[in-house]
GUBAVO-390972 format. One line per field, with one value per residue (C-alpha): residue number from 1; residue in three letters; x, y, z. Coordinates in steps of 0.02 Angstrom, whole numbers, plus 50000, padded with zeros to 5 digits. Layout:
% GUBAVO-390972
i <- NUM, ...
aa <- Ala, ...
x <- X, ...
y <- Y, ...
z <- Z, ...
END
This chain:
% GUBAVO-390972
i <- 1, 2, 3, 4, 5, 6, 7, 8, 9, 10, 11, 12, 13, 14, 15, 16, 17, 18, 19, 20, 21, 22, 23, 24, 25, 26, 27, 28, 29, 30, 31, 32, 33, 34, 35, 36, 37, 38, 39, 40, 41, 42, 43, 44, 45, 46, 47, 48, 49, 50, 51, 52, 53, 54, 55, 56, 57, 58, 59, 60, 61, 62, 63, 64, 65, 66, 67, 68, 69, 70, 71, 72, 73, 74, 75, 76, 77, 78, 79, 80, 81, 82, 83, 84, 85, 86, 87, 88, 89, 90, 91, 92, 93, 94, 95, 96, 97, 98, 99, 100, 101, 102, 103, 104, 105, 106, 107, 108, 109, 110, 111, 112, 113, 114, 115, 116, 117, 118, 119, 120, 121, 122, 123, 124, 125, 126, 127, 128, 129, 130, 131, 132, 133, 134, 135, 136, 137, 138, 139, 140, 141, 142, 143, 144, 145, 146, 147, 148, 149, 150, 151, 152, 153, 154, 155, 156, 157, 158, 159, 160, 161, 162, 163, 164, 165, 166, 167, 168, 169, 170, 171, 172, 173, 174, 175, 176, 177, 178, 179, 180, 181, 182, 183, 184, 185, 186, 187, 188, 189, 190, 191, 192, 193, 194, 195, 196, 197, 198, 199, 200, 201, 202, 203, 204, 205, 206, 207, 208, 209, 210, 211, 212, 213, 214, 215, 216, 217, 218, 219, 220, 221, 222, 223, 224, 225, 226, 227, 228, 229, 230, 231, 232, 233, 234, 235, 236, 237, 238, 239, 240, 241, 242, 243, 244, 245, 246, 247, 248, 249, 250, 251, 252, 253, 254, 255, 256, 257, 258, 259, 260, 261, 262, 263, 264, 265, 266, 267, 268, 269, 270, 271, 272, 273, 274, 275, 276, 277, 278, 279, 280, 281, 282, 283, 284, 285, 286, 287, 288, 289, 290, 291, 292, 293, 294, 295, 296, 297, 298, 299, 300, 301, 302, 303, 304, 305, 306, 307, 308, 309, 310, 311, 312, 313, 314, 315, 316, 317, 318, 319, 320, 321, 322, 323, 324, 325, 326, 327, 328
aa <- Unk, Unk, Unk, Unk, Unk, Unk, Unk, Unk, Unk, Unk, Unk, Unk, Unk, Unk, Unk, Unk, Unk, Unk, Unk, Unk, Unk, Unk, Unk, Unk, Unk, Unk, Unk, Unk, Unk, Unk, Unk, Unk, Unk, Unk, Unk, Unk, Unk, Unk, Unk, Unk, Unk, Unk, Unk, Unk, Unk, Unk, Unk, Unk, Unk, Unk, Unk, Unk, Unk, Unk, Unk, Unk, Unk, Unk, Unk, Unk, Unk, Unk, Unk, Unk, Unk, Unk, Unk, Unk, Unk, Unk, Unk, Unk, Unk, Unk, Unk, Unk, Unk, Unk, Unk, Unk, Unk, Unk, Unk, Unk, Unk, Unk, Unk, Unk, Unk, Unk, Unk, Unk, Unk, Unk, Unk, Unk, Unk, Unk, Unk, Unk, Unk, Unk, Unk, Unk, Unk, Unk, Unk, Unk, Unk, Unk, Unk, Unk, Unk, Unk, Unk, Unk, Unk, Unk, Unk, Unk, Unk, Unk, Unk, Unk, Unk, Unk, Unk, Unk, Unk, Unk, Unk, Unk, Unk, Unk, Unk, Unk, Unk, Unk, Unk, Unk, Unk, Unk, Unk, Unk, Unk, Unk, Unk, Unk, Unk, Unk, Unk, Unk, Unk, Unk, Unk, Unk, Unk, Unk, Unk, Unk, Unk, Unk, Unk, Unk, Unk, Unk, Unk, Unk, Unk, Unk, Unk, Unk, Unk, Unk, Unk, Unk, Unk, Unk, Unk, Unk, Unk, Unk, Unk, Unk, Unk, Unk, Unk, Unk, Unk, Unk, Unk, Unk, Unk, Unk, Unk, Unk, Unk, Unk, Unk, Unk, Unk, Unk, Unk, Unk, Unk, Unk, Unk, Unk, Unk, Unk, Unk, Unk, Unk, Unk, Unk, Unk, Unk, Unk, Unk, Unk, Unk, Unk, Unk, Unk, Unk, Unk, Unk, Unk, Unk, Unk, Unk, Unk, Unk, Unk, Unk, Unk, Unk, Unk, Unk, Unk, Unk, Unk, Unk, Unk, Unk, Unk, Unk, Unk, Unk, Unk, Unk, Unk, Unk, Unk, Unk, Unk, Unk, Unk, Unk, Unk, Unk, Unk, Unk, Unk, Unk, Unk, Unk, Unk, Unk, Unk, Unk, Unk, Unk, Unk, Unk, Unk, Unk, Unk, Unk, Unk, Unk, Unk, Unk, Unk, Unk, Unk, Unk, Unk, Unk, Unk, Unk, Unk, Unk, Unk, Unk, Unk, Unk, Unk, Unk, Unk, Unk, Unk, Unk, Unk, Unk, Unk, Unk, Unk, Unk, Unk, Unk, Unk, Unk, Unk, Unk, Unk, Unk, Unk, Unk, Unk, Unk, Unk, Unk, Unk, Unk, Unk, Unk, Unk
x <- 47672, 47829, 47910, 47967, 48159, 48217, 48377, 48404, 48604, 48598, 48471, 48545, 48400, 48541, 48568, 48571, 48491, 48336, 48250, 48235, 48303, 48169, 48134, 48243, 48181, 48140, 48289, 48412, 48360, 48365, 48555, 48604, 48531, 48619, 48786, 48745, 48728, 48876, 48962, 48888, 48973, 49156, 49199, 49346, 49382, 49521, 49578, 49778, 49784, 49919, 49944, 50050, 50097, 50288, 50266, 50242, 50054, 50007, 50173, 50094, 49915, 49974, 50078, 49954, 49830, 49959, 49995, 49808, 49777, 49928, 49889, 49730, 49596, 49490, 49542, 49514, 49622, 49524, 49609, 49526, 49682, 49614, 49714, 49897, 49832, 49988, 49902, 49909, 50093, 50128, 50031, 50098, 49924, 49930, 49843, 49702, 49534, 49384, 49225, 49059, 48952, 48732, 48723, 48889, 49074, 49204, 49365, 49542, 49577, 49769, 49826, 49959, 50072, 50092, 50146, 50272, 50368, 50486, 50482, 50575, 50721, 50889, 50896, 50889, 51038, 51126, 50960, 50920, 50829, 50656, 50597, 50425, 50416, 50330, 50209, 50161, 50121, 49977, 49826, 49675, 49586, 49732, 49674, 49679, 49541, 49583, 49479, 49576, 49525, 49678, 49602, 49473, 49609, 49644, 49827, 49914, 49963, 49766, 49738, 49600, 49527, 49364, 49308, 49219, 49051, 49102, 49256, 49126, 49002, 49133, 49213, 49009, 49000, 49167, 49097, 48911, 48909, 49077, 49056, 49175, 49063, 49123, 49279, 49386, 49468, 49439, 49584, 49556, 49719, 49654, 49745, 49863, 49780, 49605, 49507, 49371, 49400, 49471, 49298, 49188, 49260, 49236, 49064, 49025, 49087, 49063, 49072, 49240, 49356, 49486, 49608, 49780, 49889, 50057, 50196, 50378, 50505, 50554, 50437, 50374, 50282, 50270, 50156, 50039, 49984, 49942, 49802, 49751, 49740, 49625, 49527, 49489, 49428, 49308, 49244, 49206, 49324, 49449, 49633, 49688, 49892, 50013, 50158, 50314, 50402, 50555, 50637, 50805, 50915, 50955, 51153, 51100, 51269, 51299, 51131, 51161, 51021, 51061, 50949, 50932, 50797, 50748, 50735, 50572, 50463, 50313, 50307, 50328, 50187, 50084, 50125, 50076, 49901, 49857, 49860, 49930, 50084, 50084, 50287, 50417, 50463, 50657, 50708, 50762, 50828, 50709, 50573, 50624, 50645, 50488, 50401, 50468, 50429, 50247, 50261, 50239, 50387, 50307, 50274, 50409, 50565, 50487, 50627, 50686, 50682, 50552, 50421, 50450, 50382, 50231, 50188, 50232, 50115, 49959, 49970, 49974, 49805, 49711, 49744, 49683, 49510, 49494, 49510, 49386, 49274, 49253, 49253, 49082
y <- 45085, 45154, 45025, 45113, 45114, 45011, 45100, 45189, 45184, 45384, 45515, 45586, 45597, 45604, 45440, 45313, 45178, 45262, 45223, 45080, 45114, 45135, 44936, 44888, 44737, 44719, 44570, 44696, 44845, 44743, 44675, 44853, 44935, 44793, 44834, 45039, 45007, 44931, 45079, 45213, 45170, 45209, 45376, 45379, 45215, 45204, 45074, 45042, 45011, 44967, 44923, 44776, 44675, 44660, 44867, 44839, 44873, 44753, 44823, 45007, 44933, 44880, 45004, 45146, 45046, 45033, 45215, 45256, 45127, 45188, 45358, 45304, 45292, 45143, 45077, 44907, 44825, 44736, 44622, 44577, 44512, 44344, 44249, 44322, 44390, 44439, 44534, 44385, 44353, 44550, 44562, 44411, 44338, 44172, 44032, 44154, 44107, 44235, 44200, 44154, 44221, 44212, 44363, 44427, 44380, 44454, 44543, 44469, 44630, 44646, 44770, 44880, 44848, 44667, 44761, 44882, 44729, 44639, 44471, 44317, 44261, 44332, 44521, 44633, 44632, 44820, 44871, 44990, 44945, 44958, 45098, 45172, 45360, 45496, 45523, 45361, 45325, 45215, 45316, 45228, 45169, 45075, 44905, 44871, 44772, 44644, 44524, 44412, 44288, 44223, 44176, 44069, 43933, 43782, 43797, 43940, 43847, 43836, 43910, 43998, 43964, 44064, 44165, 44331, 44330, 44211, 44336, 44473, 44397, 44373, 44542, 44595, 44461, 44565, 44717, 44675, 44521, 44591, 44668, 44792, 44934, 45104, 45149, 45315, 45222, 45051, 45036, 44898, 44791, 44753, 44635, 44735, 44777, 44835, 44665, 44594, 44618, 44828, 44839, 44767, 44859, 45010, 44967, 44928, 45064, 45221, 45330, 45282, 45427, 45390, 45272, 45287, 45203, 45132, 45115, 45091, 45233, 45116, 45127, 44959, 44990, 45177, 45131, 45016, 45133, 45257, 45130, 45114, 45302, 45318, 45150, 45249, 45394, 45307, 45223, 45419, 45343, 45490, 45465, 45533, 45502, 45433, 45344, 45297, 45131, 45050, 45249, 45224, 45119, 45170, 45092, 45010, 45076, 45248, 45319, 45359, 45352, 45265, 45261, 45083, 45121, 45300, 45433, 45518, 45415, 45410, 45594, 45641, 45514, 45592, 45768, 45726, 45628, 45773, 45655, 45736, 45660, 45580, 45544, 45407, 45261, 45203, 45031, 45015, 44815, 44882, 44845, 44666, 44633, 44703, 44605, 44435, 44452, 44500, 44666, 44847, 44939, 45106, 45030, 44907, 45025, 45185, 45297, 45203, 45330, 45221, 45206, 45421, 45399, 45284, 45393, 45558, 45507, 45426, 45598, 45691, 45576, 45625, 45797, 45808, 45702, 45815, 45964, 45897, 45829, 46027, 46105, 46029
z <- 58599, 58664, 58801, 58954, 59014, 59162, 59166, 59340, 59316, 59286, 59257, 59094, 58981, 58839, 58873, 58723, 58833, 58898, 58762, 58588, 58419, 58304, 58236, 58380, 58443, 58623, 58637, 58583, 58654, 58829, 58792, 58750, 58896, 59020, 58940, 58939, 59140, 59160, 59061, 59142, 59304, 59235, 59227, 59088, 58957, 58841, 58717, 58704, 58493, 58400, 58220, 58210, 58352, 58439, 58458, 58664, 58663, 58820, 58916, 58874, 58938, 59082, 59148, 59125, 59202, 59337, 59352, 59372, 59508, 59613, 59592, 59676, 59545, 59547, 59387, 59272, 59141, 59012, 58899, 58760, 58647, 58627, 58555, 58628, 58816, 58896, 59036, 59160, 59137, 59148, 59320, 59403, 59369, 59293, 59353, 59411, 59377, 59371, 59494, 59422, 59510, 59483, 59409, 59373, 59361, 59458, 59389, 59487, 59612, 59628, 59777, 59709, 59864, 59773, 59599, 59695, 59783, 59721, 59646, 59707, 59625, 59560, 59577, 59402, 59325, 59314, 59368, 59509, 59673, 59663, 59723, 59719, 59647, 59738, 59587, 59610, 59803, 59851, 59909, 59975, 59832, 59742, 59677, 59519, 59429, 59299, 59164, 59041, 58921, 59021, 59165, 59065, 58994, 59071, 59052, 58978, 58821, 58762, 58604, 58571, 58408, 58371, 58219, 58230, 58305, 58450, 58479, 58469, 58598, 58733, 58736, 58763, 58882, 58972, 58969, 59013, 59136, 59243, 59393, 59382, 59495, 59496, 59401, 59374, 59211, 59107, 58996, 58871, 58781, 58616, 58483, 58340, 58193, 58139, 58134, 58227, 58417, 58388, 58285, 58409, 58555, 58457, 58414, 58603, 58684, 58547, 58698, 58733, 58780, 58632, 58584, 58637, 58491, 58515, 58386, 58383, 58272, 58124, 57950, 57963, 58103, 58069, 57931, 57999, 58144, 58020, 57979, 58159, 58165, 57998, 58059, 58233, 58137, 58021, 58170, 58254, 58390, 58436, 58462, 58626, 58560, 58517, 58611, 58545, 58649, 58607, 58597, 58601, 58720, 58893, 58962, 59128, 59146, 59119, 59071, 58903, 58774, 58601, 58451, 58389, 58276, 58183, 58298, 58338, 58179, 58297, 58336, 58147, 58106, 58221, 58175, 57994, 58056, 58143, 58317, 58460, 58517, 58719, 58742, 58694, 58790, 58798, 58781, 58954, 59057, 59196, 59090, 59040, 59203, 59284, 59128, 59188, 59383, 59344, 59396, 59298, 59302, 59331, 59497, 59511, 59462, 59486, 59465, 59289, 59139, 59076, 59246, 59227, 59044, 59057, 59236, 59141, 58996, 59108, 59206, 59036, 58991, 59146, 59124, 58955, 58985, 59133, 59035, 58889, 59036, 59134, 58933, 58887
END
């Protein structure tokens, strides 16, 4: 006897949650169709990949999070590198706990007028004032949402020590028993590499917009993201581009760019993959110190050659999911 839905989330009869898998049982088919409604309610999601860590990955996370939010989308950050979240430290967010609710838990809201000011302390050396960018001002829906494994530690120092399936059952637990409502974008921080938290998020969210995969120019890491872009594939996960940080250094000086690394490896990687290239990301003090005072630097020091990147590339991201979304 076929078991009737209790899905009302949407009315698409496409949807994979409407009704049970074959020999699914009715345990599972329950679990999935809690997380499906939780899904359903965010318009665009996009994991931030990498394929070894040190390449910038949470920086890249968290700014384009940033940049959505403050170009008023109602966007969440999820963070599901377990075992090295840096999303709490990059948000001026430690020490923040998430709220357990009966039903559901809450994601930390940060207002992005707390992201654009500045931080106490010393001011930046050799770096400009901050000063928000007109790409980037605050329209009406700018909070940004945020869940970290983070935010469940006693004390930042706690490691986290878990093997697969646990790891596995709390990123569901993130994405199913958070309340993150309706959302424009979910951009999800995953660990470097192609083990078990990039695999479950791909297996829990296969309707994912794409993966946006960051590397650094030099071979070493060159290499390794070419993995990440054949481990997306396999996984029918698309790759929405690639970004190349760490592009050459920019004199808090004079301006000038200098290549510390080989020029342009990302974009030749890419070319070769057949992955369409998003933009490069200079090695730039503004984003050291933005890092340190908790707050992005495409909000922080707007008019930095690197804020211009990471706001050029998250505007280059929406237009190409908004093209896909009015092509189907």
């Amino acid at each position: 006897m076929a078991r009737e839905s209790g899905c009302k989330t949407c009315d698409s009869e496409t949807c994979s949650a409407k009704e049970p898998r074959g020999d699914e049982s009715i345990e599972d088919f329950l679990e999935r169709q809690a997380l499906a409604e939780r899904l359903c309610k965010i318009r665009h999601k996009l994991l931030v990949l990498s394929g070894k860590g040190g390449v910038g990955k949470s920086t890249v996370a968290a700014n384009l999070a940033a940049a959505f939010a403050a170009a008023g989308l109602r966007t969440g950050l999820l963070d599901i590198d377990l075992h090295g979240p840096s999303i709490p430290k990059l948000l001026h967010l430690e020490g923040r706990t998430l709220d357990l609710g009966h039903n559901a838990m809450e994601p930390v809201a940060v207002e992005l007028h707390s992201l654009s000011a500045r931080g106490e302390g010393r001011a930046p050396v050799a770096a400009p004032e901050p000063h928000p960018h007109p790409a980037l001002s605050i329209a009406g829906r700018g909070v940004l949402k945020v869940v970290s494994i983070g935010f469940l530690l006693r004390n930042a120092d706690d490691a986290v020590i878990w093997r697969g399936p646990l790891k596995m059952g709390v990123i569901r637990q993130f994405l199913r028993d958070v309340e993150w409502g309706e959302l424009d974008y979910l951009v999800v921080d995953s660990p470097p590499g192609t083990g078990d938290e990039p695999l479950s998020i791909c297996q829990l969210m296969p309707e994912a917009d794409g993966a946006v995969v960051v590397t650094t120019p030099q071979d070493v890491a060159v290499t390794d993201v070419r993995k990440c872009i054949t481990f997306c594939r396999q996984l029918k996960m698309p790759v929405l581009g690639v970004v190349e940080n760490m592009s050459g250094f920019v004199c808090p000086h004079c301006g000038k760019t200098t290549d510390l690394f080989k020029s342009g490896g990302g974009e030749r990687m890419a070319a070769d993959m057949g992955a369409p290239f998003l933009g490069r990301i200079p090695i730039d003090t503004a984003v050291v110190e933005s890092g340190d005072a908790g707050r992005p630097v495409v909000t922080h020091y707007a008019d930095t050659p690197s804020a211009m990147a990471f706001a050029q590339i998250a505007a280059t991201i929406r237009q190409r999911l908004e093209e896909q979304r009015h092509a189907r």
